[in-house]
C-alpha positions as CSV (number, residue, x, y, z in Angstrom):
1,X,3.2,1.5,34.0
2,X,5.0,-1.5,32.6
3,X,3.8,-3.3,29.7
4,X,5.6,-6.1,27.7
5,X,4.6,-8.2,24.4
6,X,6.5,-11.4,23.0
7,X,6.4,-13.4,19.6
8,X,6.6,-16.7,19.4
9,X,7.3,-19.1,16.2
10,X,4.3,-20.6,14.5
11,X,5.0,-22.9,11.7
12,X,1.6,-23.6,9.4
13,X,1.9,-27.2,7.8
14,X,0.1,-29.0,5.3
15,X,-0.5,-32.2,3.3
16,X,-1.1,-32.5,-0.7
17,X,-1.5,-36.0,-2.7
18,X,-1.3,-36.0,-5.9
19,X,-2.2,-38.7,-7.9
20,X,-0.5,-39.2,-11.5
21,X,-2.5,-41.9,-13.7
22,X,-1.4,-43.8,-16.8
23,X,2.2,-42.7,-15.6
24,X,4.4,-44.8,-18.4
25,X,2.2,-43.2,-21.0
26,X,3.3,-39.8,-20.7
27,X,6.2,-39.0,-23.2
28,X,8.3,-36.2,-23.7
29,X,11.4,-34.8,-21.7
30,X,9.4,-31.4,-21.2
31,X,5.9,-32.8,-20.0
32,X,4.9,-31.2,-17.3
33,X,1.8,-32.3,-14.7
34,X,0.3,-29.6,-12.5
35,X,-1.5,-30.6,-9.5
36,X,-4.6,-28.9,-8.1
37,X,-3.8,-25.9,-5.9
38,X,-3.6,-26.3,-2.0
39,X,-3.2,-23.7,0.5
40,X,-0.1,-24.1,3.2
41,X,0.4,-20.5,5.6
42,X,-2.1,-18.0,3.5
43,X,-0.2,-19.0,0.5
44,X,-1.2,-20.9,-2.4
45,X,0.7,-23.8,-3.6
46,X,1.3,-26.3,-6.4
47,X,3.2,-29.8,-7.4
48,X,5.4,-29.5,-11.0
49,X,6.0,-33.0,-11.9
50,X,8.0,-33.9,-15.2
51,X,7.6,-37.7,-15.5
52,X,10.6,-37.9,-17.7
53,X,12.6,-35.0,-16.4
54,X,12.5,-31.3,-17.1
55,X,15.3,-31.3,-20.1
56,X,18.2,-30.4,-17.8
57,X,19.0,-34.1,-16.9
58,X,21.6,-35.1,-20.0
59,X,20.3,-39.3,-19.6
60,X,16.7,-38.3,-19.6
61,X,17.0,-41.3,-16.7
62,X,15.5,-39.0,-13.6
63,X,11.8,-37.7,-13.0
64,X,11.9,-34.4,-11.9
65,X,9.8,-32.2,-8.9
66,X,9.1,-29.0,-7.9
67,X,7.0,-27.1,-5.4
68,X,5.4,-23.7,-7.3
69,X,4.2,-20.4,-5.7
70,X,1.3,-19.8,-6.8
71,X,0.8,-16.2,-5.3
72,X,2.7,-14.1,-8.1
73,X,4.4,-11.0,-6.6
74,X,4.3,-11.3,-3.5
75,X,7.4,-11.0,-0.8
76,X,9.9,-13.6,0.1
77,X,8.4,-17.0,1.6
78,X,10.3,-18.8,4.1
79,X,9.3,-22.4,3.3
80,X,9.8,-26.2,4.2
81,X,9.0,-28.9,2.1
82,X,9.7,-32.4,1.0
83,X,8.2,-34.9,-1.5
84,X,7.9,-38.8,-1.1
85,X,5.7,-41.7,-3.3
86,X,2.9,-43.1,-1.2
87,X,1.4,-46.6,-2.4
88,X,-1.3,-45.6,-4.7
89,X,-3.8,-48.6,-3.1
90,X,-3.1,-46.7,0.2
91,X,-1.8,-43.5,0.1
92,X,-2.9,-42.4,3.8
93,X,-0.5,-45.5,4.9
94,X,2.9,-45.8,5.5
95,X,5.9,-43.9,4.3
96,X,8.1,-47.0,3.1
97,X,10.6,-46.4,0.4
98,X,10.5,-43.3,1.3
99,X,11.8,-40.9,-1.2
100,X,12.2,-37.0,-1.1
101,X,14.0,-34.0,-1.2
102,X,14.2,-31.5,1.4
103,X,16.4,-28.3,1.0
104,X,17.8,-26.1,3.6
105,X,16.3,-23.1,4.0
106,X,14.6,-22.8,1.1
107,X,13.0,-19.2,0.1
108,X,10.3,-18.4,-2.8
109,X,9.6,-14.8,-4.1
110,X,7.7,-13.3,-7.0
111,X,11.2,-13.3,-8.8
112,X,12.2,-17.4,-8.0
113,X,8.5,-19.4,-7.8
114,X,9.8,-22.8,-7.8
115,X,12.2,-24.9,-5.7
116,X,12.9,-28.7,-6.2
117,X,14.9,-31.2,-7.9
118,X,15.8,-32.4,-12.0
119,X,16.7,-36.3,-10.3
120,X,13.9,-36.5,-7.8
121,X,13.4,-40.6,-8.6
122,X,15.6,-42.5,-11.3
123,X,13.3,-44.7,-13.3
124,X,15.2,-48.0,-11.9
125,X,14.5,-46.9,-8.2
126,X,10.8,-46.3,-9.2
127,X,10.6,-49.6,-10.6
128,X,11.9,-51.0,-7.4
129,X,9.6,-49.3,-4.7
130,X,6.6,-50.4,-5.4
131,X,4.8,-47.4,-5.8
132,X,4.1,-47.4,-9.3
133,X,1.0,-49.7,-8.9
134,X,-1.3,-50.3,-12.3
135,X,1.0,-47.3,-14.0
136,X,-0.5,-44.9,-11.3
137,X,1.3,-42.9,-9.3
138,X,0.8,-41.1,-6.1
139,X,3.5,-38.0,-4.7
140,X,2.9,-37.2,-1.3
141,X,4.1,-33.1,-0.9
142,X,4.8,-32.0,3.0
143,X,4.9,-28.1,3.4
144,X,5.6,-25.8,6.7
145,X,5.8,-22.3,6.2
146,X,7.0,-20.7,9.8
147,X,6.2,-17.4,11.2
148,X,5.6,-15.5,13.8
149,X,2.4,-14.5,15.9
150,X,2.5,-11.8,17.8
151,X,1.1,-13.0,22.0
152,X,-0.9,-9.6,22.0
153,X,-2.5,-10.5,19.1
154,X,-3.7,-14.0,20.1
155,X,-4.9,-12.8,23.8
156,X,-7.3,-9.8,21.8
157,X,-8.5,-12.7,19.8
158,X,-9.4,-15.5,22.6
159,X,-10.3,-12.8,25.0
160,X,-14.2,-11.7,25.6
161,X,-13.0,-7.9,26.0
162,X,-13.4,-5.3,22.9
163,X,-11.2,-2.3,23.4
164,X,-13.1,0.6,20.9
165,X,-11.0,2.4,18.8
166,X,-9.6,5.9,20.4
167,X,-12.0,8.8,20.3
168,X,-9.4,11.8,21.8
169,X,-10.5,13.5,18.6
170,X,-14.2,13.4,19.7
171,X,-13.8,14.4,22.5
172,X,-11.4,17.5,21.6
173,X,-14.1,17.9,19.1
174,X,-17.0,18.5,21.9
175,X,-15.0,20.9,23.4
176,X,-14.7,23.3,20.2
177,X,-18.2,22.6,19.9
178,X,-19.2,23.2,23.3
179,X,-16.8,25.9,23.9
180,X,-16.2,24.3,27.5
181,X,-13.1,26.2,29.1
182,X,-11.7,28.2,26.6
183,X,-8.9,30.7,26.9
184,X,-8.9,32.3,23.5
185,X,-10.8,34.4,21.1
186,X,-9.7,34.1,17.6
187,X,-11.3,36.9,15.7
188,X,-11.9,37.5,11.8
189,X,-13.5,40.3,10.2
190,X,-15.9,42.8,12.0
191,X,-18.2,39.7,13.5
192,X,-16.8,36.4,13.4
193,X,-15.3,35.2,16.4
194,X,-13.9,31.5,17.5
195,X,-14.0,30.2,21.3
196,X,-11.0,28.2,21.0
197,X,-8.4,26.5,23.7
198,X,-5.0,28.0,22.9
199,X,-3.0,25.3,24.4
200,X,-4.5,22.7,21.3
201,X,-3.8,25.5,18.8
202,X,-0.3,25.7,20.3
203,X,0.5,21.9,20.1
204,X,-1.2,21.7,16.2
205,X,0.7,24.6,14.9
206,X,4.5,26.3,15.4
207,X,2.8,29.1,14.2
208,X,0.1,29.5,16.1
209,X,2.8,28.1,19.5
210,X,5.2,31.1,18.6
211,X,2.0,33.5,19.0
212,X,0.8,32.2,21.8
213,X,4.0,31.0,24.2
214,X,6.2,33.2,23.0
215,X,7.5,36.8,23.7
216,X,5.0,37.6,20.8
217,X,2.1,40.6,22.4
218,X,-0.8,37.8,21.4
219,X,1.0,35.5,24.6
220,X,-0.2,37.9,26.8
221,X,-3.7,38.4,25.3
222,X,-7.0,36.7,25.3
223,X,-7.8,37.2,21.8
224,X,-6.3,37.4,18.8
225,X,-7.0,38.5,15.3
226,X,-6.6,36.2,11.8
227,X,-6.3,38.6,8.9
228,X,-6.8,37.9,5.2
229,X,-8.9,34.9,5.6
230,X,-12.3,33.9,4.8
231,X,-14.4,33.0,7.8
232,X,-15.2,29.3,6.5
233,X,-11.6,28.9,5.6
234,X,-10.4,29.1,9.0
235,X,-13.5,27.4,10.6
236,X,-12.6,24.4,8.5
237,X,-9.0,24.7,9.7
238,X,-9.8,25.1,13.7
239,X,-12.2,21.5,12.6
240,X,-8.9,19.8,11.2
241,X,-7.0,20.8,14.1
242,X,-9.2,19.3,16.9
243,X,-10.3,16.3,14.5
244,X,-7.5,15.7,12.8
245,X,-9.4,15.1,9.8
246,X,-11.7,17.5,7.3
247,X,-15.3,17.6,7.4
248,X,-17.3,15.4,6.1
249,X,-18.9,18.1,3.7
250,X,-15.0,18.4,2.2
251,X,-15.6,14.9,0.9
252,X,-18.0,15.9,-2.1
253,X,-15.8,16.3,-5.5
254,X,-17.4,19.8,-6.4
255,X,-16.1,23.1,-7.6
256,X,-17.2,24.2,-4.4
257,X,-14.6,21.5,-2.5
258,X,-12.3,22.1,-5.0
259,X,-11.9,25.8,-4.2
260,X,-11.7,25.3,-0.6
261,X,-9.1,22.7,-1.0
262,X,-7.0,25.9,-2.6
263,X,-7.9,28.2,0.5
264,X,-7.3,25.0,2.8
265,X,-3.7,24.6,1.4
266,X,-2.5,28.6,1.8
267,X,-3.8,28.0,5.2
268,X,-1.8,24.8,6.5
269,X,0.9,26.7,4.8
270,X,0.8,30.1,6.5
271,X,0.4,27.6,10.0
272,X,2.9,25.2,9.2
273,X,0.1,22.2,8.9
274,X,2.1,20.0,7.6
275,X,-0.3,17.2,7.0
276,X,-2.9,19.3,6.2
277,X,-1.2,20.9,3.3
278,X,-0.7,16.9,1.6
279,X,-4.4,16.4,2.3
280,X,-4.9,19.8,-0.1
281,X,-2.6,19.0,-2.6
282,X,-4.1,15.0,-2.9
283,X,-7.3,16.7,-3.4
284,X,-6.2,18.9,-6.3
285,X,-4.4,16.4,-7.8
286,X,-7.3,14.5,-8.4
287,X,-9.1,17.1,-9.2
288,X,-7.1,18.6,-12.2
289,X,-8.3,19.1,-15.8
290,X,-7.5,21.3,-18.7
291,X,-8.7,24.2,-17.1
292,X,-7.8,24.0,-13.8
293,X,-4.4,22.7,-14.2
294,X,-2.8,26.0,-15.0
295,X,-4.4,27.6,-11.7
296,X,-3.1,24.4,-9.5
297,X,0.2,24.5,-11.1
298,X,0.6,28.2,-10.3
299,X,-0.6,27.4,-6.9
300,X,2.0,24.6,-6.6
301,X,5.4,26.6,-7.2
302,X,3.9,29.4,-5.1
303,X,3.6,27.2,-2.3
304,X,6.7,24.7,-2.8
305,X,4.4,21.9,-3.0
306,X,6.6,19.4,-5.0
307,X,4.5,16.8,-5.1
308,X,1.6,18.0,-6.6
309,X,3.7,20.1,-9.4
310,X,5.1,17.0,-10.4
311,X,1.4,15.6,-11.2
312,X,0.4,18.7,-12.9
313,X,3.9,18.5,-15.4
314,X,2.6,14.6,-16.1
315,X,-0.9,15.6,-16.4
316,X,0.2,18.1,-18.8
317,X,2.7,16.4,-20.7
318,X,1.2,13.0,-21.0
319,X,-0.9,13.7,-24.1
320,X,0.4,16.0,-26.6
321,X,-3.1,17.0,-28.1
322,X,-4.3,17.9,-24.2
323,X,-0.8,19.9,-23.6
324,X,-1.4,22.1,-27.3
325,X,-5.2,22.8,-25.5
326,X,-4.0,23.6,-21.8
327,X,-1.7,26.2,-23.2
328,X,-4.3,28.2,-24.3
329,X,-6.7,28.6,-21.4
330,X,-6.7,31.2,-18.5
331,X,-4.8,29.2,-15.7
332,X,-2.0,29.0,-18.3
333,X,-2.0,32.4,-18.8
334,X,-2.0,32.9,-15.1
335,X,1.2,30.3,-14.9
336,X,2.9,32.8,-17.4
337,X,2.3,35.7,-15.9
338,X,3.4,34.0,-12.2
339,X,5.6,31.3,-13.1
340,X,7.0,32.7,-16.5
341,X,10.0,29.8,-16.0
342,X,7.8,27.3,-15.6
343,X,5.6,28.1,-18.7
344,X,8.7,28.5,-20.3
345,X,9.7,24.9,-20.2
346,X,6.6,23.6,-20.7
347,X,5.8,25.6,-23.5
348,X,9.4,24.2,-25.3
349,X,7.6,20.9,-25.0
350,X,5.1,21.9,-27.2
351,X,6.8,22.8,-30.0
352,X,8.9,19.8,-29.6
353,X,5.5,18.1,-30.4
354,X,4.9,20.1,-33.0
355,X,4.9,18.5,-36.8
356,X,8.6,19.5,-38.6
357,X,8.3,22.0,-41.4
């Protein structure tokens, strides 16, 4: 199958008048006017005028003009631009006189929101143009913002057919519900037992591959047998592995969820799940308090899950008042007992918060 895709260049322009009335009675060398904001490319825009320059013209003799970025914090904008005075009795008209300034390849960011000129139009060449009609003024600003838009893109929009999202896990889903040509039993406890397809467990898990296509004995059986796992522990992990995601009953913030979450990560551990593991430890993190975030901790240097130590250490350490009260509960004195290095150093933070004698 050959498939190919191409981008072509877009450039989205746009007009903006703006009208400055009672132009000679605007005083001051920092006086600035501010147009209304106009849109150019899904960015917002704006006209700085300083009627008698911004300050950084020594003769005070220039009007000054700038185009403004109005959308603070975003990335680098690629922009073209120019100004030019239109005659205030008909502004749509004509571009005679035409003055502006147009930069080469100008580019605005979050850090740099303005690009112009401090000697847009001396005040003799104003006089002479015309434009400054019944002391009103009228500043004509062009703006093109290229880009680039992406041909697949425009064909899914103009075209009548809808392509659904992917449902592989659904279907991979009705199979472990349906138990339609399985290969394997996985078995846990005295009862439980799993109709599962060994060749998905193989391709979700290096553990799970190594048992099953290596030289291991379990390659050459039709079962084989979890140990030191709870039943719903490992039903919830066979879901994950042929949805790719939990169940929806995993959703509910509860003790409950909370606990499984624990159970959930030991398991994505022992089965090298990676992603799995992260969905555990995003869950706990959100989940810690005073007296939970002792057990977590523990749980996190037993499991080398970096990332959610590091929010138990903030969690712990960002209030001095909740740090004194986390070092006396049970998970703490589970971390000790565990994790006596750990405890250690977070136990010489609190006396370094502790009052001097």
């Amino acid at each position: 199958m050959v498939t190919k895709s191409s981008s072509v260049a877009v450039v989205h322009a746009g007009q903006h008048l703006f009208k400055v009335v009672g132009h000679s009675t605007i005083m001051g060398s920092y006086t600035a006017l501010t147009s209304d904001t106009f849109r150019v490319g899904d960015h917002d825009w704006a006209i700085l005028y300083y009627p008698n320059g911004d300050g950084r013209v020594v003769d005070n003799q220039f009007s000054s003009i700038y185009l403004k970025l109005m959308n603070a914090g975003e990335d680098e904008v690629m922009v073209y631009y120019s100004f030019c005075l239109q005659d205030p009795a008909a502004p749509a008209t004509g571009e005679k006189h035409k003055l502006n300034f147009a930069p080469q390849n100008p580019k605005l960011s979050s850090t740099q929101l303005t690009w112009g000129t401090s000697k847009f139009v001396s005040k003799a060449n104003l006089a002479a143009s015309g434009r400054l009609k019944d002391d009103c003024l009228v500043i004509k600003c062009t703006v093109e913002v290229p880009g680039l838009m992406d041909n697949r893109q425009e064909v899914e929009d103009n075209d009548s057919v809808i392509v659904p999202p992917s449902d592989l896990s659904k279907d991979l889903s009705n199979l472990l519900d349906s138990g339609l040509k399985t290969d394997l039993t996985v078995r846990i406890g005295w009862f439980k037992r799993f109709k599962v397809h060994a060749c998905v467990l193989a391709a979700r898990s290096p553990v799970f591959r190594a048992q099953l296509c290596g030289a291991m004995m379990e390659s050459r059986e039709s079962s084989i047998r979890v140990k030191d796992m709870d039943a719903k522990v490992l039903e919830i992990l066979l879901h994950y592995m042929y949805n790719d995601r939990l169940p929806e009953s995993m959703d509910e913030a509860t003790e409950e969820t909370t606990n499984m979450a624990q159970h959930l990560l030991v398991a994505a551990d022992r089965y090298g799940i990676g992603r799995l593991k992260l969905m555990c430890e995003s869950r706990l993190s959100k989940a810690l308090d005073v007296n939970t975030v002792g057990f977590t901790l523990d749980l996190a240097e037993q499991y080398h899950c970096q990332q959610l130590k590091d929010c138990c250490l903030r969690f712990m350490t960002r209030d001095g008042g909740r740090l004194r009260a986390i070092v006396n509960t049970k998970g703490f004195a589970q971390l000790k007992r565990n994790q006596p290095h750990v405890a250690f150093d977070i136990l010489g933070q609190v006396i370094a918060l502790l009052p001097a004698a």
